[in-house]
C-alpha positions in Angstrom: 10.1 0.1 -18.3 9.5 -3.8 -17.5 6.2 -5.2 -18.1 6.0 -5.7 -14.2 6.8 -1.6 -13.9 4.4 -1.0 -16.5 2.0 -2.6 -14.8 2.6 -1.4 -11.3 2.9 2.6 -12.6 -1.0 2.2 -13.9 -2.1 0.6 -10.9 -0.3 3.2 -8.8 -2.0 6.3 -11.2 -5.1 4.8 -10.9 -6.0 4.1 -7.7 -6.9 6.5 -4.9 -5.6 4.5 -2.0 -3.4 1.7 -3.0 -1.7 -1.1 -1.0 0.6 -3.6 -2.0 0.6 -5.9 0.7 1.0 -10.0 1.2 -3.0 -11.1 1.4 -5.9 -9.4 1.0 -7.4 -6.5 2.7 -9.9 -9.4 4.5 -7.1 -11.7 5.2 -3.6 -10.5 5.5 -1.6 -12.7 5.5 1.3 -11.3 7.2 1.2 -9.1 10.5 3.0 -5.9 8.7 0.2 -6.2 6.6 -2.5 -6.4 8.7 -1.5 -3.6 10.3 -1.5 -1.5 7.4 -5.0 -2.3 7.5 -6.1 -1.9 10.7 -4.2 1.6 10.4 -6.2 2.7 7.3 -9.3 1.5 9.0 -8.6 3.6 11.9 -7.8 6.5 9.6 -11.8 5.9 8.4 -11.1 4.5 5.2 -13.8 2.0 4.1 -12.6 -1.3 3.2 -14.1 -1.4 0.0 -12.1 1.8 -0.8 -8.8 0.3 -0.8 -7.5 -1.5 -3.5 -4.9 -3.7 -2.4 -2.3 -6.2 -4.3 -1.0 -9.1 -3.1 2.4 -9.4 -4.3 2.3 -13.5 -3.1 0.3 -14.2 -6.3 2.2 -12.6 -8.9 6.8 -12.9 -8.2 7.1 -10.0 -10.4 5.3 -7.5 -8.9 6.4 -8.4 -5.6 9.7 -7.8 -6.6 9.0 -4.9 -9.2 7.4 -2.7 -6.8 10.9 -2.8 -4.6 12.4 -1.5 -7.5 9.4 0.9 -8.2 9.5 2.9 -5.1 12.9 2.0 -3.8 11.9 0.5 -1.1 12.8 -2.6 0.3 9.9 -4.1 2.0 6.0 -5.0 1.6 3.7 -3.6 2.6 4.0 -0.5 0.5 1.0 2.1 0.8 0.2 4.6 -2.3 -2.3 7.6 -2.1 -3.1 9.7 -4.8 -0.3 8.3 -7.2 2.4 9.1 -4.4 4.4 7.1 -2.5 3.8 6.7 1.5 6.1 4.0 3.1 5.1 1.0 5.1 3.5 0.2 7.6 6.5 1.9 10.2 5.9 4.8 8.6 1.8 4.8 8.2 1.7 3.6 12.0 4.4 7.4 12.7 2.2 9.3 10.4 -1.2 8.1 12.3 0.4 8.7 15.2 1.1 12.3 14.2 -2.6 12.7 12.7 -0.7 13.5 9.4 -1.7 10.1 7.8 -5.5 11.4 7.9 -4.6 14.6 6.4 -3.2 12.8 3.8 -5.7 10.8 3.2 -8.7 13.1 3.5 -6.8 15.7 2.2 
């Protein structure tokens, strides 16, 4: 496992609700990602609960975490250790109510 893996794996194992995401939870800085927000927001998450990344400040993570989850785009949501999808999928899951369930669950 790369340094960059290594790396990514412990964030991913210890953090409750994880996003990697371009920005910052307080300034996303694109619109995939502020809507990742916005979704955990409306699924009552408290800001100061979600530990995000931003893959723009460090090339290897950004591309590491592709290779991580096998997934080819950013943002990439992570609760409890386990892999959720993007914001597509968080925006279906909401949707569906099965994002909170996840999340409170």
């Amino acid at each position: 496992m790369s340094d960059a893996q290594q790396r990514i794996d412990e964030l991913v194992k210890g953090s409750e609700v994880l996003l990697f995401m371009k920005g910052s939870a307080s300034f996303p800085m694109c619109g995939f990602s502020g809507r990742a927000i916005q979704i955990l927001k409306a699924c009552g998450v408290e800001p100061k609960n979600i530990k995000t990344v931003n893959v723009l400040d460090d090339a290897e993570i950004r591309q590491g975490i592709k290779e991580y989850s096998n997934w080819p785009t950013i943002p990439q949501l992570y609760v409890k250790g386990e892999f959720i999808g993007g914001s597509d999928i968080m925006m279906e899951m909401y949707e569906s109510g099965e994002l909170q369930q996840v999340l409170n669950g």
